[in-house]
N, C-alpha and C positions, 0 to 999 in steps of 0.2 A: 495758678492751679485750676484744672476744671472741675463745675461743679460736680460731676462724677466721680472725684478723687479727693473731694473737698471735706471728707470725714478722716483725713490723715495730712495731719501737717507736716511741717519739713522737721522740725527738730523730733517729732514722733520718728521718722522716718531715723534720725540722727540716734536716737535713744536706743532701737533694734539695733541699728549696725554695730554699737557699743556690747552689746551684749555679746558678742560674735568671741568676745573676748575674756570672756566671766561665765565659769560653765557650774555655778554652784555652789563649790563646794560644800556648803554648810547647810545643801542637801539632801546630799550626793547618799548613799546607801548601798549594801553589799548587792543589788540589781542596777545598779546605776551604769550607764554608758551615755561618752559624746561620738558628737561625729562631726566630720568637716569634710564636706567633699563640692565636686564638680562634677556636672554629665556634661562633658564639650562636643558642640556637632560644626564640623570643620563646613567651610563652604565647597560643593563640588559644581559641578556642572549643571546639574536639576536642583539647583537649591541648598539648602543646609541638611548634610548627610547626603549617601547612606552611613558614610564612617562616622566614626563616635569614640570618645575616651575620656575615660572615667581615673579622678584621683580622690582620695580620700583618707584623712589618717581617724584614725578609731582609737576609742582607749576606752578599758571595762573595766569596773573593779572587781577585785578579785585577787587571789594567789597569782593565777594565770589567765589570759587573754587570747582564745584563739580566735583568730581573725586571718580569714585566707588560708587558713589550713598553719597557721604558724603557731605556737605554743610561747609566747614570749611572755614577762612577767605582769600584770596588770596592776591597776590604778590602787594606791591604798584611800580609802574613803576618812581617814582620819591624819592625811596626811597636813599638815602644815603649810598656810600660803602665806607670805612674807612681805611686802611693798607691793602687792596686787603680781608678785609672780610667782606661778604655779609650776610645779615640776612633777612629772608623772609620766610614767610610762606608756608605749602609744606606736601605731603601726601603719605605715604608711605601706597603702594599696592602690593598684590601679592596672585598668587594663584596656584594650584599644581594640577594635574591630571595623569591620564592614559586611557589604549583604553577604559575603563570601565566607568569613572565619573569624574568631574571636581568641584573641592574645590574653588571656587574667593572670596571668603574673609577670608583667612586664615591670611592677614593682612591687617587692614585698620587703619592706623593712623597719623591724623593731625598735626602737630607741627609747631614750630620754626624750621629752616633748617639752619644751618650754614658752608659757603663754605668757606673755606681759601684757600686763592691761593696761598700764601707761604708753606703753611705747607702739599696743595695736598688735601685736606681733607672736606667730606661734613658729618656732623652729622644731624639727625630730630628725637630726641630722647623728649617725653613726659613723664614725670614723674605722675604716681598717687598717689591718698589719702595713699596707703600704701606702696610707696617708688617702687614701681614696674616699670619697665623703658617700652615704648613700643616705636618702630621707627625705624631706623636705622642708620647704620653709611658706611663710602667708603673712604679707603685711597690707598695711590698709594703706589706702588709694583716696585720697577725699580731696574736693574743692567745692564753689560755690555753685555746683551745677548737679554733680552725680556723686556717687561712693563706689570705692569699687576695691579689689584687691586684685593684688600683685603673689604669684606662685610661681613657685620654683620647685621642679621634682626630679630626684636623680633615681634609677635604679641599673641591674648588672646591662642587659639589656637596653635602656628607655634615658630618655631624659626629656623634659619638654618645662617651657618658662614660656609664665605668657601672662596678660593682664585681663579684668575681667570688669564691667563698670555699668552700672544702667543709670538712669537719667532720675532726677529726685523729683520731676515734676506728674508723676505716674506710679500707682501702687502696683502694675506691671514691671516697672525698671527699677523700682528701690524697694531696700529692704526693710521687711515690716517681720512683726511677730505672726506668723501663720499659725501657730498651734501653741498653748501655753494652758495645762490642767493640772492641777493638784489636788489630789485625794490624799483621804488618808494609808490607801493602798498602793500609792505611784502618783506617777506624772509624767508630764513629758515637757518639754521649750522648744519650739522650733523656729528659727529665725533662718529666714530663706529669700529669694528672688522671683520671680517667675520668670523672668524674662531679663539676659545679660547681654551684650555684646563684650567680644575677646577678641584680643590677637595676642599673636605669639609664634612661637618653632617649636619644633616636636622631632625626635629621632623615636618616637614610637613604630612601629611598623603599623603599617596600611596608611599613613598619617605625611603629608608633607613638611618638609621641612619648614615654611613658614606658612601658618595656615593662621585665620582668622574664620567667624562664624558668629555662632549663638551658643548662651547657656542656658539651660531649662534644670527646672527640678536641681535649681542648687541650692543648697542648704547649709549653714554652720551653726555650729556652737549649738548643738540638737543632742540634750539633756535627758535621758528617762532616768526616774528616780523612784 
């Protein structure tokens, strides 16, 4: 590791990713929300972008949870977690553009979210009347080099699956705790990336089929309480 990056060690680095997977709950409060998303910028011809697409599933506590204009039920803050998995209501969102137009509901869907913190692993997949799955899923990616995760997103519209990974040897390409405060009136946890490489396929519109690029401003498991 260079001495530029030499105030974050690897298992530091290993400790953040872990989190990605454990959003609190013990405290979590009736203002509380996580988030889990991606800003993907596909490679074009000038570089990375101008298109871009955006997934993220959201969960707030509350009665209700509007997210994207959807009224679905939200998070109980005194809900019960069991073997480190957590089940809670949660909305999976996202949308795809370019210099030209921007798609924001190319996925909007409600669900049960399920986070296991043994297995790494957050699913919000909705099943309908004819067996059709719509939601997503996020599993972790790790070996002796980088960390990265594995996404899956369906909506009516969209669907796009792709892998996402930065390098452990740079607090640019792995993930570290970027923001973590606790008062007595809030807080927040933000464990994020600055800098990802992806690839994957995309039936989003403006978005190739199989596209690969950069991730910027990705962030998970980002707690205000």
């Amino acid at each position: 590791m260079t001495d530029a990056f030499a105030d974050r060690s690897l298992p530091d680095h290993r400790r953040a990713f872990e989190k990605i997977w454990w959003q609190n709950p013990e405290r979590q409060n009736a203002t509380s929300s996580s988030w889990w998303f991606f800003l993907l910028f596909p490679e074009g011809e000038e570089g990375y972008g101008p298109r871009q697409l955006m997934f993220s599933v959201a969960a707030c506590v509350g009665d209700q949870s509007r997210v994207n204009d959807l009224p679905p039920g939200g998070m109980d803050a005194d809900r019960s977690v069991t073997d480190g998995v957590d089940r809670f209501d949660a909305t999976t969102v996202g949308w795809a553009g370019d210099e030209d137009v921007v798609h924001d509901h190319v996925v909007r869907q409600p669900a049960e979210a399920v986070l296991s913190r043994e297995d790494q692993r957050l699913d919000a997949w909705a099943e309908g009347e004819d067996g059709t799955r719509r939601g997503s899923e996020l599993t972790a990616l790790s070996d002796d080099d980088s960390l990265g995760l594995r996404a899956h997103v369906v909506g009516d519209d969209a669907e796009a699956e792709f892998e996402a990974w930065g390098a452990l040897d740079s607090k640019m390409t792995s993930p570290h705790t970027s923001l973590d405060v606790d008062t007595p009136l809030g807080g927040a946890e933000v464990v994020a990336w600055r800098q990802m490489e992806f690839e994957g396929s995309s039936t989003c519109p403006t978005a190739p089929r199989r596209c690969r690029g950069r991730v910027t401003s990705s962030a998970c498991a980002s707690t205000s309480r």
